[in-house]
N, C-alpha and C positions, 0 to 999 in steps of 0.2 A: 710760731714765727716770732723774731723778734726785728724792732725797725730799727732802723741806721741812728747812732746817736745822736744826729744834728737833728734827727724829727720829735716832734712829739708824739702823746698817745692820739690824740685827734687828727693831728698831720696822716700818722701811719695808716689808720684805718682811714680816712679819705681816699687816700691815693689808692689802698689795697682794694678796698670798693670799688671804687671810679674806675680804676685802671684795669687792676687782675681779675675781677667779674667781670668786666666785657671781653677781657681775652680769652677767658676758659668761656664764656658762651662760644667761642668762635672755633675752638680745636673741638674738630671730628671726632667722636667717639667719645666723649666727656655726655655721661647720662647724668650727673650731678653732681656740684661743687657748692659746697658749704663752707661760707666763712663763718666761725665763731670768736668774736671782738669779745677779749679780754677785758671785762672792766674794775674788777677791784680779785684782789688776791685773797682767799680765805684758807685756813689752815683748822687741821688738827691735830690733837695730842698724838696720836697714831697714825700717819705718814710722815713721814720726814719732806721737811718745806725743799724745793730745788734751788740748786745752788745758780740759777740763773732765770731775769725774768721772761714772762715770755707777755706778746701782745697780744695773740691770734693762735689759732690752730684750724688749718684748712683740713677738709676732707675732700676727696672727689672721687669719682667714681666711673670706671669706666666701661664700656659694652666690651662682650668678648671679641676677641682680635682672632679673625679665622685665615687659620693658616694657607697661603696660598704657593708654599715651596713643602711640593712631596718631601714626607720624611725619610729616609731611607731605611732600607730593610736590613 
């Protein structure tokens, strides 16, 4: 993820905390959501660094979605 230019990196992750973790506690079917807050950028000789930064990188996870419209034959 990357945050809106007027924020900072403390601003982004606040709000991404405070706010987006109590909205993914609340949607149905989310078994886990992992934020991981970016704190310093490290590189090596062998990956090529990305051409853009990032702040965050969410995972989430969710239970299977059981189908309740027959499929057709």
């Amino acid at each position: 993820m990357q945050r809106k230019p007027e924020l900072t990196h403390e601003e982004f992750v606040n709000h991404w905390f405070k706010i987006h973790g109590a909205l993914a506690r609340k949607v149905p079917g989310v078994r886990r959501y992992m934020q991981n807050h970016i704190r310093e950028i490290s590189s090596r000789a062998d990956i090529p660094d990305l051409d853009m930064e990032i702040d965050g990188i969410a995972v989430c996870s969710l239970s299977p979605i059981r189908m309740t419209v027959p499929l057709p034959n």
